[in-house]
N, C-alpha and C positions, 0 to 999 in steps of 0.2 A: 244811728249816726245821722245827726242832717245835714244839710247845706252847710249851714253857718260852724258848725261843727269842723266837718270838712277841711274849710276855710280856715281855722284855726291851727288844727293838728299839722296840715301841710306848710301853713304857716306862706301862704299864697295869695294872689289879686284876688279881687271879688271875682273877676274876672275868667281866669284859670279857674277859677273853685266851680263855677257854674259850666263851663267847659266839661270837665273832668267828673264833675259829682256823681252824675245818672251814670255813665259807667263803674265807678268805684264801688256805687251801691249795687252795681247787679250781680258786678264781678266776686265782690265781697260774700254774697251770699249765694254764686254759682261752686264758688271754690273752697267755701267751710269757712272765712277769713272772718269771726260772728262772733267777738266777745273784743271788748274794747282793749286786753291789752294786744290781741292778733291786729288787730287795725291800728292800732298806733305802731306795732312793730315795720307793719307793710307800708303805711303812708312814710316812716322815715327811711326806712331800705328804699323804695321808690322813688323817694326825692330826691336822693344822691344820686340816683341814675339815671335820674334823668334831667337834672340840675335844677329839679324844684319844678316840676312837671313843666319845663319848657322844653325840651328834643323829645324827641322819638327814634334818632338814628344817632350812630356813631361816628364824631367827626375825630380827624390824624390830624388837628392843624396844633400842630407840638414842638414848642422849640426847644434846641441841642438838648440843655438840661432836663426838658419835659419828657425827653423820650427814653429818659434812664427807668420812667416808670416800666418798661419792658423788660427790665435786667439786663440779662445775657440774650437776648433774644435778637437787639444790636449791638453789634461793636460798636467803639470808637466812634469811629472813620466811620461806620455808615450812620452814624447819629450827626457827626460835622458834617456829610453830604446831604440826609435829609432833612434834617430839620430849621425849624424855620430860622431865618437870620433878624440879628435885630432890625436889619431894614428893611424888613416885607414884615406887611402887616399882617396878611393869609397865609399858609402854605398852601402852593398851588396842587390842583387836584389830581395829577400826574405823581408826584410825588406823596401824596397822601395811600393814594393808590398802590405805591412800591414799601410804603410801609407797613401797611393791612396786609400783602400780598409775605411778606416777607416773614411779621409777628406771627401773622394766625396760619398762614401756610404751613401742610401737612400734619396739621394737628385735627383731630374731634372730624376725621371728614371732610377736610378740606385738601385734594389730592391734584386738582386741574389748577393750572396756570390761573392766576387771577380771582380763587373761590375766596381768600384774605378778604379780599374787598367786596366779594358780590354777597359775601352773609357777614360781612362785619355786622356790629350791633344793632339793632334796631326792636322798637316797642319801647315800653315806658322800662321794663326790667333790660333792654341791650340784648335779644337774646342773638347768639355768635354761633359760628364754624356751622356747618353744613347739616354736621350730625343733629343738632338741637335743633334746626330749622327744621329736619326731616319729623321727629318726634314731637316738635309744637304745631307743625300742618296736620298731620295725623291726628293730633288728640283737638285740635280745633274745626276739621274739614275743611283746608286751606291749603291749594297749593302752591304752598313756599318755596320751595323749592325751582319752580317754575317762575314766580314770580315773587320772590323776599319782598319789593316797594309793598306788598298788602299789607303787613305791618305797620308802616306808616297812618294807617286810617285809624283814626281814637278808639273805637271799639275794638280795634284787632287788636293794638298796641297795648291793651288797657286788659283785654283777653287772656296775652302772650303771658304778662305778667302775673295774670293770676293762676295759669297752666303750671309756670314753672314755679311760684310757690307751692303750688300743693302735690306735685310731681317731687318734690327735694325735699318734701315736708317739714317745711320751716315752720310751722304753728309749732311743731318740737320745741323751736330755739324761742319764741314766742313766745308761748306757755310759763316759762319760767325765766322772762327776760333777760335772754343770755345773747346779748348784741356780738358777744366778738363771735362765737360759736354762729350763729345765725350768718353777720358776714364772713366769716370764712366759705360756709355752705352756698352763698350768692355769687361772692367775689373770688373764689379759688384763694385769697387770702385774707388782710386786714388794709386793701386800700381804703381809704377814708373815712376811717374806722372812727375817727374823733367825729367827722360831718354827721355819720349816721345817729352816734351818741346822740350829739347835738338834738337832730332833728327828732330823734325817738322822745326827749324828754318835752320837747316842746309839745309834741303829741300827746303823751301821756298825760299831760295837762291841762289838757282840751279833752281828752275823751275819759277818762281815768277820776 
């Protein structure tokens, strides 16, 4: 795959493509990711996650209706108290905070006051809750756990994401282009299952 390739499949700035490339070519062949339709599958699961390779971290800023993407996980009432109003443009970070803290709270490892928000997502794949920081520092040499902001540096973020593919062995879902199966294994379900489509066939088309 080269640059200009890249740049296609991601369907990104020249910009971002030269950013991003040297990584996705090391990471791609550190972690098996080595037949074009495995990289077209990983450049569109990674584009959804991280909204077209622009985050590396996971923001709460989610208004009333936006936080139903949680389920049952808020009520009501705490989705009309946290979420953003139509008259604030952010939701401020205190409150973002109470929502990380609440969502991801006592799940995957997340047992202390505040763990919600100190391993909410982060890396180009989002990776969350305590437990998964503990086993992507491990298989990286990185303590995350100590310190999760390490993720944020393009090589770690770009690392993370290539751990947890081949740790959940999605070249499975890969292999025989089977997007919803694949995001289910990513996403714990089918959020944005039509984006990933989307962004897989753009791929395919550029590498394929």
């Amino acid at each position: 795959m080269t640059l200009e390739q890249f740049q296609q499949a991601a369907n990104i700035s020249a910009g971002l493509a030269a950013r991003w490339f040297p990584h996705m070519a090391a990471i791609m062949a550190e972690f098996s990711i080595n037949t074009p339709l495995r990289q077209a599958a990983f450049i569109a699961q990674i584009g959804t996650e991280s909204g077209g390779f622009t985050t590396v971290v996971e923001s709460f800023n989610y208004s009333i209706n936006g936080l139903k993407i949680f389920g049952n996980r808020l009520t009501p009432a705490q989705r009309e108290a946290l979420g953003r109003q139509p008259s604030e443009r952010t939701l401020p970070i205190d409150r973002q905070q109470k929502i990380a803290n609440i969502v991801y709270g006592g799940r995957y490892g997340n047992t202390r006051p505040g763990d919600g928000w100190l391993y909410r997502g982060r890396g180009l794949k989002q990776v969350t809750f305590y437990a998964n920081y503990a086993a992507c520092g491990k298989a990286l040499d990185l303590d995350l756990l100590a310190e999760p902001d390490l993720l944020l540096a393009d090589i770690n973020a770009a690392r993370s994401a290539g751990w947890f593919w081949q740790a959940n062995k999605c070249n499975t879902f890969a292999d025989i282009g089977d997007m919803v199966g694949l995001t289910r294994r990513i996403n714990g379900g089918v959020n944005g299952l039509a984006d990933r489509q989307a962004r897989y066939r753009v791929a395919v088309d550029a590498l394929c």
